[in-house]
C-alpha positions as CSV (number, residue, x, y, z in Angstrom):
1,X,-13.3,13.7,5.6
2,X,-9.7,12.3,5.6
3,X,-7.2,15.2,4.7
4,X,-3.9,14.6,2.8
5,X,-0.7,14.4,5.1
6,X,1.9,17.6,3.7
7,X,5.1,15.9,5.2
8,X,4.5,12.5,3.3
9,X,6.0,12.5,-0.1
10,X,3.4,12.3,-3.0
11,X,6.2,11.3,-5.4
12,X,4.5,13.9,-7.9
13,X,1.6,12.3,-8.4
14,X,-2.0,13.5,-8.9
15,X,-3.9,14.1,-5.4
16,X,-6.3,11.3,-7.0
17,X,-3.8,8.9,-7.1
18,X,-2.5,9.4,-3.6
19,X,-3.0,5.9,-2.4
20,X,-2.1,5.5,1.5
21,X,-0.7,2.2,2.1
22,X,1.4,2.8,5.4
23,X,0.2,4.7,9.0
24,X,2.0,5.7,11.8
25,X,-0.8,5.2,14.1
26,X,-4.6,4.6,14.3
27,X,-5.0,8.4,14.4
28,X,-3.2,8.6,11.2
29,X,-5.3,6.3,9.6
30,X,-8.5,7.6,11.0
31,X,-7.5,11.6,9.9
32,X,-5.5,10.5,6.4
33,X,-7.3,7.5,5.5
34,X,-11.0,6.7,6.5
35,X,-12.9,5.0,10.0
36,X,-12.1,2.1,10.9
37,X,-13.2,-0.7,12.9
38,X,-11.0,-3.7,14.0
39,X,-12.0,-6.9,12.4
40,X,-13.1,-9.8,14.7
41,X,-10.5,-12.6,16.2
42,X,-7.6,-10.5,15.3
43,X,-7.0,-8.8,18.8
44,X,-7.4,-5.6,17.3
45,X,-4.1,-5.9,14.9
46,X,-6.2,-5.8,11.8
47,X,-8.7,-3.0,10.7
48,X,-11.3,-3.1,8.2
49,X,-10.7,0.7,6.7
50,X,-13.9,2.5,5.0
51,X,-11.2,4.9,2.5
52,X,-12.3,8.0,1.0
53,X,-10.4,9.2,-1.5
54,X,-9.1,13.1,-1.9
55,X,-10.0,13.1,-5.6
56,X,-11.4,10.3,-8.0
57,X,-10.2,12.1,-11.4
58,X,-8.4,9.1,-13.5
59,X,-7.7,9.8,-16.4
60,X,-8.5,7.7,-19.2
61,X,-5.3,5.3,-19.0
62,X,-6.0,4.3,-15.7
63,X,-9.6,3.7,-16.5
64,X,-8.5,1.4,-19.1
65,X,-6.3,-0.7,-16.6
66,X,-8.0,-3.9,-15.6
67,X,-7.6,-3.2,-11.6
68,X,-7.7,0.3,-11.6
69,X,-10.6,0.3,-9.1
70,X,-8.4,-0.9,-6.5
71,X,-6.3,2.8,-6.3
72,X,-9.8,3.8,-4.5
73,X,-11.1,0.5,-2.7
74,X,-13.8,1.7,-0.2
75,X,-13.1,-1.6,2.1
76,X,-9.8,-1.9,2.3
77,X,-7.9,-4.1,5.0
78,X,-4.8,-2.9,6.9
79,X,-3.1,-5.3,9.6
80,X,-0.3,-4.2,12.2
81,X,2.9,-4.9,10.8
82,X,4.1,-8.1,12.6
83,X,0.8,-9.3,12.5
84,X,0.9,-13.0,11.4
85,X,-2.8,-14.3,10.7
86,X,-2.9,-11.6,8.2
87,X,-4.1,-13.8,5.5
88,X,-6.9,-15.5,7.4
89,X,-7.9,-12.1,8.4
90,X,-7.8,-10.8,4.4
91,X,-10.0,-13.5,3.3
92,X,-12.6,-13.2,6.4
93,X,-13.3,-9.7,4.9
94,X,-13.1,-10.6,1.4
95,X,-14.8,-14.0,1.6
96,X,-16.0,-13.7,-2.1
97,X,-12.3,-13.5,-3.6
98,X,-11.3,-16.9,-4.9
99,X,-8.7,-18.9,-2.9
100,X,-6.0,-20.3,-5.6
101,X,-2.6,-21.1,-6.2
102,X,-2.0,-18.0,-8.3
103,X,-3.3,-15.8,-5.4
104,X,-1.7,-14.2,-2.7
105,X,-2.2,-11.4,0.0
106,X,1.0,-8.9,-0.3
107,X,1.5,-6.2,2.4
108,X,1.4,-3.6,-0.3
109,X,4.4,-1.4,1.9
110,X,7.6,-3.3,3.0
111,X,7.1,-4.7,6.2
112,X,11.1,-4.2,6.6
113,X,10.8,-0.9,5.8
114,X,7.9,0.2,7.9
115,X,9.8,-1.4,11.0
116,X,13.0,0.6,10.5
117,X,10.7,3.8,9.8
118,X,8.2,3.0,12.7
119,X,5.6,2.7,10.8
120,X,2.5,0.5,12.7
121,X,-0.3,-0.4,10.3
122,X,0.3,-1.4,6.4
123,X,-2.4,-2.1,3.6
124,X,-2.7,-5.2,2.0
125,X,-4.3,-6.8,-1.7
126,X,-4.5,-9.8,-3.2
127,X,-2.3,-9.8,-6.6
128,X,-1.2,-12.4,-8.7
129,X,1.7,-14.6,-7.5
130,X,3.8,-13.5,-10.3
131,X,3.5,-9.9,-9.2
132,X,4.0,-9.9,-5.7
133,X,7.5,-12.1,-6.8
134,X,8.8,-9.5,-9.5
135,X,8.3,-6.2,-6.9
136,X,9.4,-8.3,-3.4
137,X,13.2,-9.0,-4.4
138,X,13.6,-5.5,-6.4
139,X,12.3,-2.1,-5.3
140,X,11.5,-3.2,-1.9
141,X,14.7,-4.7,-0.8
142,X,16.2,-2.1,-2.7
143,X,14.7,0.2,-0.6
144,X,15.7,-1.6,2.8
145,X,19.4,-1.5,1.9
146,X,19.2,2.4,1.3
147,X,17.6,3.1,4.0
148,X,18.5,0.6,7.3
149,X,21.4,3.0,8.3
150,X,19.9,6.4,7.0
151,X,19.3,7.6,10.5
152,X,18.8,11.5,9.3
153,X,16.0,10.0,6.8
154,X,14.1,8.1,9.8
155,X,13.8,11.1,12.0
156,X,12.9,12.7,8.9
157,X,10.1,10.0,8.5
158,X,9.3,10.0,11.8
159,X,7.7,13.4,11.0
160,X,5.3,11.8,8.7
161,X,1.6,10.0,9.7
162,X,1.1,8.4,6.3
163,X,3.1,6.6,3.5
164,X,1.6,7.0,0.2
165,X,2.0,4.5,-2.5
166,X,4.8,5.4,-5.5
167,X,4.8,4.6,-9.1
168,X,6.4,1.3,-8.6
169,X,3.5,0.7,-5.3
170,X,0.6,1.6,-7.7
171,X,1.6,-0.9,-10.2
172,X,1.3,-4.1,-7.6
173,X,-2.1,-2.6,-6.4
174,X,-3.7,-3.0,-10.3
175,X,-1.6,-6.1,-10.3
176,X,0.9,-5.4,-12.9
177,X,4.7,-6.5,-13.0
178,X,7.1,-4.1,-11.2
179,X,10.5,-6.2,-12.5
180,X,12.8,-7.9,-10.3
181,X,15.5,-5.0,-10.4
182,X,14.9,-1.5,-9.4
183,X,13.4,0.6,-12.8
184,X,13.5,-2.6,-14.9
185,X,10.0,-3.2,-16.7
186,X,8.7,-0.1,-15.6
187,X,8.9,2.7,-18.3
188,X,6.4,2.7,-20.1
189,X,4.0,2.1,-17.1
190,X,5.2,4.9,-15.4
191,X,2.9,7.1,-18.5
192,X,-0.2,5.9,-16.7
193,X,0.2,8.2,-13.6
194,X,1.3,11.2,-15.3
């Protein structure tokens, strides 16, 4: 049974809503997130992941969201972070998802920010094109410039096996709008996870 990782930050949120979306290491994910196997063609740099969650508690807010089953996807896919076929490799697993315009496959961590932090493997989902544009150019590059020369925050990290998903994270996995500025749209989303 995965335990929770103590030195990653679970930005005050409920131990059922602690979503990992970033590993330092095949060991991490395998003691923090589930077993995994590697998925076929890929040269081992994406893993199918069997998750099991610490807690499955929502409470009733979050059952009401449309996606909300996504927080605790049992198959989940999780690619190495310069991995470039990761798309292909998205869709060989999920073959049943429909392939459209409006559809993408978003590395639900900032790849940016997992190379400055050293972070290996990252999560992905498919969300709406729309969504994966309004969290892409705020929060996450956001993110990037406050962090790229914060060398006493990435030994900090270092410390860490696991990045766990925040507010602004959660609401790209159910596939609603983040905003294209840091905190903008967010509000009254933010009352779902606490």
């Amino acid at each position: 049974m995965p335990t929770i990782d103590l030195k990653a930050p679970n930005h005050n949120l409920s131990n059922s809503l602690l979503t990992p979306i970033a590993a330092m290491s095949l060991e991490a994910i395998e003691n923090h997130v589930g077993s995994y196997q590697f998925v076929e063609g890929t040269n081992q740099k994406a893993l199918i992941v069997n998750w099991e969650p610490y807690e499955q508690n929502f409470n009733d807010k979050i059952k009401e969201l449309q996606f909300h089953e996504r927080i605790h996807q049992p198959i989940q896919v999780w690619v190495a972070v310069d991995f470039k076929n990761y798309r292909k490799a998205y869709f060989d697993v999920f073959h049943d998802i429909e392939k459209h315009n409006n559809l993408v496959v978003d590395h639900i961590f900032n790849r940016k920010l997992a190379r400055i932090w050293n972070y290996q493997y990252i999560r992905l989902i498919h969300v709406d094109r729309s969504i994966n544009s309004s969290s892409g150019k705020g929060q996450e590059t956001f993110g990037v410039d406050l962090m790229k020369d914060n060398e006493d925050y990435r030994v900090k990290v270092r410390e860490r096996n696991i990045a766990y998903a925040d507010p602004f994270e959660l609401l790209k996995i159910v596939n609603l709008k983040v905003g294209k500025k840091p905190f903008l749209n967010v509000s009254d989303s933010f009352t779902f996870w606490y």
